[in-house]
N, C-alpha and C positions, 0 to 999 in steps of 0.2 A: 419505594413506597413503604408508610409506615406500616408498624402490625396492628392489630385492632387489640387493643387493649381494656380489662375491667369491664363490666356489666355482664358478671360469672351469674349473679342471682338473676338477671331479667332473659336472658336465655334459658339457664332451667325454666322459669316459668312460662317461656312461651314454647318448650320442650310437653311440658306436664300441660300446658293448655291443647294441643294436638290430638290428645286420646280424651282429654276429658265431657265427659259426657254432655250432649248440647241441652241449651234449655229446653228447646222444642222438646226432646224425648223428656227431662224430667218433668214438661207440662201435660204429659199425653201424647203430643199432635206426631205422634209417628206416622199419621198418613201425608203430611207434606211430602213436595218431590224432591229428592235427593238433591242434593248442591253440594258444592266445595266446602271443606273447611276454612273459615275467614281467622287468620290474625291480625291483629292492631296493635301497630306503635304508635303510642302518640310522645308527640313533644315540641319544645316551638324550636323555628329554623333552628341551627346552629347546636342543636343538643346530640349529636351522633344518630339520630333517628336512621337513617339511611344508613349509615357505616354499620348498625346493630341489624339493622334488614338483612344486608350481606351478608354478616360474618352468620348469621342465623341461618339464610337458606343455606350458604358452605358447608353448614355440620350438618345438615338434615336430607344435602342433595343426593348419598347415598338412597334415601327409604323411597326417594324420585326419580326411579331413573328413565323418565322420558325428558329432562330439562327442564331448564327454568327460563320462563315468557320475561321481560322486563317492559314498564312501561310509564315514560313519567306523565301525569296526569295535570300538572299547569308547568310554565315557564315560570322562568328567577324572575321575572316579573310580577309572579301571581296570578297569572292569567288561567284561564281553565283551557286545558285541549280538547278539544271534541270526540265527543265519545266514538264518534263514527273513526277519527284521524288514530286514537288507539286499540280499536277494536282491529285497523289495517294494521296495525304495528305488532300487533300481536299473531296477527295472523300471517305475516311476513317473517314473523319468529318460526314457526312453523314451516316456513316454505312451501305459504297453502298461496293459491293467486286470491286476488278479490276482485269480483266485477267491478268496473269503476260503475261510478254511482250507487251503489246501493247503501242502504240506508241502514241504522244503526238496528232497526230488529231482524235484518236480511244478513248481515255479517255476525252478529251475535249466534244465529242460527248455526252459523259456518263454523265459527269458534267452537261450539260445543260439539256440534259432529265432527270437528278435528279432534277434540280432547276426551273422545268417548272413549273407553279403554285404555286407557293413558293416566300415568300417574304421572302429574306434573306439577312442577310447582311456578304459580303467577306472584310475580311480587308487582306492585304499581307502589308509585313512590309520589309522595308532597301529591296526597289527594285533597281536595277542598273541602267537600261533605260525603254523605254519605249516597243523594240522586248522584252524583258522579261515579260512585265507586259499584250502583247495584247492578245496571246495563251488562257490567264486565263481568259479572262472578259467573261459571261456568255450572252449569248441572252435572256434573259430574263429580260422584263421592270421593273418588279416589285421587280427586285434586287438592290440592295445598294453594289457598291466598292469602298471601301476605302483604297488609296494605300498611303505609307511611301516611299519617296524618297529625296535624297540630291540634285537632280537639277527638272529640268523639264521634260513630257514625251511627247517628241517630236516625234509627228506621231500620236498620239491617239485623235481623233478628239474632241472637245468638253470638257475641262478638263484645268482649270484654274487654278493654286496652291494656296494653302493657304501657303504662305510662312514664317518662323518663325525666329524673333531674338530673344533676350535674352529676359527673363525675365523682366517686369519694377521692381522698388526696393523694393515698399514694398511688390508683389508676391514673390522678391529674399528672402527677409527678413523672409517671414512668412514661405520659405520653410527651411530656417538655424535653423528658431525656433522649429522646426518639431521634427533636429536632434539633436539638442542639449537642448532644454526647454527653457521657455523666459527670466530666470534669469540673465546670461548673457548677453543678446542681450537689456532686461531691464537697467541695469547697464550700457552699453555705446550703446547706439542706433545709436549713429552716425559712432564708430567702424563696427558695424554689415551693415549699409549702404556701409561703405568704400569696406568691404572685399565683401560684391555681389556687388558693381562696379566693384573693382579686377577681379574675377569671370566672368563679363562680362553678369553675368545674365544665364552664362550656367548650366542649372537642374546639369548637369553631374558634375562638379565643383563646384556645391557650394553641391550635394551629397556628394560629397571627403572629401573636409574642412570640410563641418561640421560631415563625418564622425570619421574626425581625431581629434574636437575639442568633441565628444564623448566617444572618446576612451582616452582622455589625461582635464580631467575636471577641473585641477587646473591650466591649460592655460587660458589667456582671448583673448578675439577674436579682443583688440585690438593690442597683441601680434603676434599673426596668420597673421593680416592682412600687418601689419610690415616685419615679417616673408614671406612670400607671395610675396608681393613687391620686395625684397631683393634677392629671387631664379631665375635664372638666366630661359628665354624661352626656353622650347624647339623649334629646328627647324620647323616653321609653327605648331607648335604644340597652340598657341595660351593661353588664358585663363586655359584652359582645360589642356594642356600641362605642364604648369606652375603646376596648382595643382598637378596634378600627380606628377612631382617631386619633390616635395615640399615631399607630403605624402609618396613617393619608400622611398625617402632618409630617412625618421625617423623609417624606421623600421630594426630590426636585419639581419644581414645578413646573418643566413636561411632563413629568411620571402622573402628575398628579390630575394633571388636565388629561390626558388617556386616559386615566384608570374611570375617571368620570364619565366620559364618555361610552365608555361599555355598557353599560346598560341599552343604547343602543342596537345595540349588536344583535340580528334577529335572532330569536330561541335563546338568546345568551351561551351562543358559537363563536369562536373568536378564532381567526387564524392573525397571522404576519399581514395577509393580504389586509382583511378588515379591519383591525388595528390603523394599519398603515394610513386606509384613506378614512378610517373616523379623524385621527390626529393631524393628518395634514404631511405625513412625519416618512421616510423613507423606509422601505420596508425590511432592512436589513435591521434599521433603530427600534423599530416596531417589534421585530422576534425580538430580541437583546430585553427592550421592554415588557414584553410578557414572561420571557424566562424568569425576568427579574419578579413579577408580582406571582406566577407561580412558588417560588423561592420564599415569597413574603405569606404564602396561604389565603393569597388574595384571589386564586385562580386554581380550577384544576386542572393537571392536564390530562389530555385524551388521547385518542391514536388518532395516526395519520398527520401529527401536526398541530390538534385543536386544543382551545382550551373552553372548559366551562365556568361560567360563572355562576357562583355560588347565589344559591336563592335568598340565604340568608344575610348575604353582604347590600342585596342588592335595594333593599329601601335604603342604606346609608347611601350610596352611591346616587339613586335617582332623585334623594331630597338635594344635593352636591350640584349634582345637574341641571336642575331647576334654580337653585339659588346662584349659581356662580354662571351658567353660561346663557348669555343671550339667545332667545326663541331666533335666531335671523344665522345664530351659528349652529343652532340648531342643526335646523333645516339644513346648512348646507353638508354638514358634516354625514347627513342621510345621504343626500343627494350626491355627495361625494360616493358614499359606499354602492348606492345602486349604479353608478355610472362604470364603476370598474368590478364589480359584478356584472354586469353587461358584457364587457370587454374580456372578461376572461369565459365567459360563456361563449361568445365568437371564437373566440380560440381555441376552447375545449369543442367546439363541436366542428371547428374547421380543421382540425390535425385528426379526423376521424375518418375525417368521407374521402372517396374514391378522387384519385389520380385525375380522371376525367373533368369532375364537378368545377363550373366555375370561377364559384366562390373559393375553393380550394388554387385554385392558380393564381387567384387575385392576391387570396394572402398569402403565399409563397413571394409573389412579386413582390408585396410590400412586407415581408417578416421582418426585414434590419430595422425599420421605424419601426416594429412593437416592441415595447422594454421586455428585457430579458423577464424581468420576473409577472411577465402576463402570459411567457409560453410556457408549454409541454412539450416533455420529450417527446414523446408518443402517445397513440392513442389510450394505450392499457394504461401508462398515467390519467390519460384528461379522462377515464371512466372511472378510475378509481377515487380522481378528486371530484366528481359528480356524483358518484354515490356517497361519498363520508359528507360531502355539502349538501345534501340533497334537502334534510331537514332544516338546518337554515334556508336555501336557496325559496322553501316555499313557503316558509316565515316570513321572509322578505317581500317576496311578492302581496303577499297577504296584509302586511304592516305596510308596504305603499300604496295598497289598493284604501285599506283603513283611512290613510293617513290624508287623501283627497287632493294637498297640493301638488303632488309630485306624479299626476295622473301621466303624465307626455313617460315619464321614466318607468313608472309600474309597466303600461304596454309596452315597452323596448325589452323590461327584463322578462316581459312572460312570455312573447315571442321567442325571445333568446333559449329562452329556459325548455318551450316547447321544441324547437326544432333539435337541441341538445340531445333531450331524452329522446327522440326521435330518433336520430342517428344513431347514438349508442346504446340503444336499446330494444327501438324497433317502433311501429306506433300500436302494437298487442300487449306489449309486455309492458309501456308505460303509460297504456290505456286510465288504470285510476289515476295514475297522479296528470295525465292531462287531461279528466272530468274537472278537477278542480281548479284548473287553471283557466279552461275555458268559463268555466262560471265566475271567476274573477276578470276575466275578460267581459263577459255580460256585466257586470257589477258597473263596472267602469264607464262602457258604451250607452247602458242605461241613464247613467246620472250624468255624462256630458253631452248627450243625445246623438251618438256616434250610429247613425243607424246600421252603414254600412259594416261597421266592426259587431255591430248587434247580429244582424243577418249570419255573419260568417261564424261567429260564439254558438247563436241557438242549431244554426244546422249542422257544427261538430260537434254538440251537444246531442243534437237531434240523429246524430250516424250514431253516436256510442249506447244511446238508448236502447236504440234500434239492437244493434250486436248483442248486448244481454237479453234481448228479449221485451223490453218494457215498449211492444209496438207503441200502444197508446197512448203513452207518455212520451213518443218521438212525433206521432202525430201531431200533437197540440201543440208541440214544440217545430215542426215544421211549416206551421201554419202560420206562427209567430215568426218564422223566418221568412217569409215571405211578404207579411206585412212592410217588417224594419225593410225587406226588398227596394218592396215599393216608394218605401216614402224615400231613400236614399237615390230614387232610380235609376237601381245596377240590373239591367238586364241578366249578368250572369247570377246575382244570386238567386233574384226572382225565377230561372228558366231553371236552377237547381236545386231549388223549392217546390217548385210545381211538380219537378218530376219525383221528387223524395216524397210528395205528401201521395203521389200517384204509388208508388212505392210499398206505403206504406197501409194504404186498402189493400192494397194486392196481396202484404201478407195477413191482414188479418181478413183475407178470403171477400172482400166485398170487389168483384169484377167489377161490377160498373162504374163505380165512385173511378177507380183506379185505371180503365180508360178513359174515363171523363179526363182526368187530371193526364193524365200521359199526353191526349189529344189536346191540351190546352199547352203544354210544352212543347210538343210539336209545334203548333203556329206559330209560338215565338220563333222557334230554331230556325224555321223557313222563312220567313218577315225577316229575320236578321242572314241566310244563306248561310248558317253554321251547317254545314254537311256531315261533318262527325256526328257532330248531333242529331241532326235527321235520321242519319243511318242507326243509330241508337235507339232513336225513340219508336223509329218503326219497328225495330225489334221488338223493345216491351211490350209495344201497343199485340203486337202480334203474339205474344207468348200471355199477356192476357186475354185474349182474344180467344187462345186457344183452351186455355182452363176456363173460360167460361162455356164451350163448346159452340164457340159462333167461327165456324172452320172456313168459312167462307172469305168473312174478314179478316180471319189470322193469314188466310193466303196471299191476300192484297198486302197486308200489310207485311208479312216476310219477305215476298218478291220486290217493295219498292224499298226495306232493307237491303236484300242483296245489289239493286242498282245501285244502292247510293254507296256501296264499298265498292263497287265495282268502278264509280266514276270516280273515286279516292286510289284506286289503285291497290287497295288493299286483298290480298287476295285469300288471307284464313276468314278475315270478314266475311269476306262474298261466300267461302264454304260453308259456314257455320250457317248464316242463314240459309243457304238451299239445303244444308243437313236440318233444318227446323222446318221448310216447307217441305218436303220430304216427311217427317213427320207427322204433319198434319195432312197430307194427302194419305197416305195408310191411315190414318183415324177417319179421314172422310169417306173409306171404302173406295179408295180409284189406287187400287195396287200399282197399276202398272205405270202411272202417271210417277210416281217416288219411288220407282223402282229408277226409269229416265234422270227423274233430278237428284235421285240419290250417287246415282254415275256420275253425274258432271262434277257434285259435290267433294267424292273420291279424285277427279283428275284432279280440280283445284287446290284440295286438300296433297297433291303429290306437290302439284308447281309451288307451292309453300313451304315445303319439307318439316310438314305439322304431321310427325310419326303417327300421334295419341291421336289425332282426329281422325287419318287415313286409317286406323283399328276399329276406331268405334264403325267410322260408316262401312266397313268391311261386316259388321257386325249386323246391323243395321241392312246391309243389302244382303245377308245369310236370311233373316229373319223375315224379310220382304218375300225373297226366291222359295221359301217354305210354306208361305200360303200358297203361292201361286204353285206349288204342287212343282218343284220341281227341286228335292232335297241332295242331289249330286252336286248342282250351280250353291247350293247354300254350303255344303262342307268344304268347297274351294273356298269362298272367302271368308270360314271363319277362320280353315287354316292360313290365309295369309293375314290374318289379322294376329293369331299367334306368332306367327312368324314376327309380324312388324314388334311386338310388345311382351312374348311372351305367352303364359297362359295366365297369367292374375289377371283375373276379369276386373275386380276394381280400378283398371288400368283405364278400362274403356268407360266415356267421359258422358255417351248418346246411349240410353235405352230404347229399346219398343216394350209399347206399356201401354197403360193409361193417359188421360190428360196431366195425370198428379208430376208421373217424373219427368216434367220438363224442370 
């Protein structure tokens, strides 16, 4: 890696910008609320703007020492990121969780109570304007932002740019000597002058040349510089432009059909795999080929394998794209890339799961048919190449959902990608990034009238609403899952609608609504003899029943729970319900009645060898024996309820209480 070289004056100034007093205070307005201090670089692609970002927070990350957030605000495409998608990235900087779905002034919230007391410094890089860049600024004085943008951020009060041109010549000089060694540039020094005036002084451009005068050493740079002069501008493409085609044109013409093709590449992420199936091209040709445009300054690289494509190369490459390759090679060269995205996501998530699984035997049996380079060694591979992909992997998804002909493939990859992060992560821990996926799955089912995939998007939708808390917004979204139910008519989504939207009163405390709906599941489960079911529904129907204080029916309906585990065989089933009717008989004042069912609940509760249940109802029949005036029979079973678990009562799962703690 080279060293950062020259822009000695535009660091002092953004040094001496830090303490310098804001306008707000030399206008008066000291009662505004505290905020970060904002810097601004501006400059257009290709001017070191980012490279002077770095080297700046480097010398300053001393007077920070809580860290520094990074966070790129569009893709080398141009595109803007959502403020909500860096508000997470920031806050994963931190190793704070983010409820999935919440929305861009609910995680902002979170950001700033992370960075309260904290001196840190955010840098966000290639911002658009300034509505992008104010969402993210923190209230907190003691923070440092430092933002990367090509103009000004007009609106954000107090924030003056450091604006950047080229390079003077002997920083151009010493950064050509970087790439190529001083010999040459020794030899004719006033060639090596010419070609960084050429250049213009741009980092990005004299990266290129003297990429290219690295990879070609029996060239002299007063040849290049000749050479250079003589290559005709790209349109507005400037300095920068020039070089780039100077360096396209000298490479072979597979180099040259890849490198076009990148821009493709979601996020502008590139490994060997992606290369490989944009080109067509084996994937061993495909590394060899990236090292090589690495080399040229046409790529950076990353860890883990990746490379980035430069934002500022990247309108040469897409006007390339568009002018030389056919919309029909297009497309397939997409379609190529998500079908083996696909394929290695099967693989990364089947070298993960249990011994036991299936799917796990099936591909053991068939492993010699998968090319070597679609496997992992192991699973700590296939997680570690699922987190460095991870930002591509939902670019991708996101770019084929966009992209509307390749619908059949976006749903392959976003299943893939779901059960992935499922496995190696858990479905808590990759709860937001499967909010977004499910809503790309709605996107999709919507616009080809997929009901049944509709159904199954809103009510994963509609369970993770619910987890953060946003009942009402899982309601409505439950309700919508049942509709797409119906018009698909899938019984089971419809019966797991009804019962979530039943669910869903229940916790925002409306009993009746919530047996209404429970009872309307019910029918179904019985019209269809789903007995799991039954036995389920009779429970809720009964545990609301009971929080509404209609003890009568929570009794009927507990007991024809416990028959129906009983007729399944199931035997902690059958306990738990008669430990709930049990319950509801001490609320109903018939002690002696759940003291009887509380007993049989304990035998069944042994013949299941459910320790944690046989405590609680030990507990539970202490508590009963204590009304009924007989405190000798209650300290035997709370001691064996110690005995079974210890003495942490948190351990025990059944209170006696109110109706609340069921």
């Amino acid at each position: 890696m080279t060293d950062f070289v020259g822009r000695r004056r535009e660091l002092k100034e953004l040094r001496e910008d830090i303490a310098r007093t804001g306008l707000d205070t030399l206008s008066g307005r000291k009662d505004m609320a505290p905020r970060a201090r904002v810097l601004l670089i501006a400059g257009r692609p290709g001017s070191g703007r980012t490279a002077l970002a770095e080297e700046f927070v480097r010398e300053v990350a001393d007077e920070y020492p809580d860290g520094v957030l990074r966070a790129g605000l569009s893709t080398p495409g141009g595109t803007a990121v959502s403020t909500e998608r860096t508000l997470r990235d920031l806050l994963e900087g931190l190793g704070r969780p983010t409820p999935p779905g919440a929305g861009a002034d609910e995680l902002g919230e979170v950001l700033n109570e992370a960075l309260t007391g904290r001196r840190a410094i955010v840098l966000l890089d290639d911002a658009l304007d300034a509505l992008q860049v104010d969402p993210l600024l923190p209230d907190v004085r003691e923070c440092l932002v430092v933002v990367t943008s090509e103009g000004p951020l007009t609106g954000i009060p107090d924030v003056r740019p450091c604006t950047l041109g080229g390079l003077d010549t002997p920083a151009a000089v010493e950064l050509l000597t970087q790439r190529i060694g001083d010999i040459r540039v020794t030899v004719d020094p006033r060639a090596a002058e010419a070609l960084a005036e050429a250049c213009g002084g741009q980092p990005a451009a004299l990266a290129v040349v003297g990429g290219w005068l690295a990879a070609h050493p029996k060239a002299t740079v007063a040849d290049l510089a000749k050479q250079l002069h003589d290559t005709p501008a790209a349109a507005g493409g400037g300095p920068l432009g020039r070089a780039f085609r100077f360096v396209y044109g000298s490479l072979p013409q597979p180099a040259q059909r890849t490198l076009r093709l990148l821009p493709l590449a979601p996020a502008g992420i590139i490994d060997p795999q992606t290369a490989s199936a944009l080109a067509g091209c084996s994937v061993a040709a495909a590394q060899s080929t990236l090292e090589d445009f690495a080399g040229l300054g046409l790529l950076r690289p990353a860890a883990d394998g990746l490379y980035l494509l430069p934002g500022c190369l990247t309108p040469f490459l897409q006007a390339l794209l568009e002018s030389k390759e056919r919309a029909a090679e297009v497309q397939l060269a997409r379609a190529r890339t998500l079908e083996r995205t696909v394929r290695l996501l099967h693989s990364c998530r089947a070298v993960a799961e249990d011994d036991e699984d299936d799917l796990v035997g099936e591909m053991r049996e068939v492993s010699p048919a998968v090319p070597r380079a679609l496997r992992f060694p192991d699973a700590r591979a296939a997680a570690r190449w699922l987190d460095s992909r991870l930002p591509a992997l939902d670019a991708a998804a996101r770019l084929a959902v966009a992209d509307g002909e390749l619908d059949t493939l976006a749903r392959r990859l976003i299943s893939a990608l779901v059960r992935a992060l499922a496995v190696h992560r858990g479905t808590d821990a990759a709860a937001p990034e499967l909010y977004g996926l499910h809503r790309l799955v709605l996107d999709v089912a919507e616009r080809r009238g997929l009901h049944r995939e509709k159904a199954a998007a809103l009510l994963n939708l509609a369970d993770l609403d619910a987890e953060t808390g946003r009942t009402a917004q899982a309601l409505e979204r439950y309700r919508a899952a049942l509709d797409a139910g119906r018009e698909a008519k899938d019984p089971y989504a419809t019966g797991r609608a009804m019962e979530s939207v039943g669910g869903a009163h229940q916790e925002l405390g409306d009993w009746h609504r919530a047996a209404d709906w429970f009872g309307r599941a019910l029918t179904q489960a019985l019209a269809r003899g789903e007995r799991a079911d039954e036995a389920r529904l009779y429970g809720r129907l009964g545990n609301v029943h009971t929080l509404s204080g209609r003890y009568g029916e929570a009794l009927r309906s507990w007991r024809a729970a416990a028959a129906g585990y009983r007729k399944l065989a199931d035997v902690p089933g059958q306990a738990k319900a008669l430990s709930e009717m049990a319950r509801v008989q001490e609320y109903a004042g018939r002690p002696e009645e759940s003291l009887h069912t509380c007993r049989e609940a304990v035998d069944l509760a042994r013949r299941a060898g459910d320790l944690r249940l046989q405590a609680a109802l030990q507990v539970r029949l202490a508590d009963t024996l204590d009304r009924l005036g007989d405190p000798a029979a209650a300290r035997l079973h709370r001691t064996a309820a110690d005995r079974l678990l210890g003495e942490d009562p948190s351990a025990y799962e059944i209170r006696s209480g109110s109706g609340q703690d069921i």
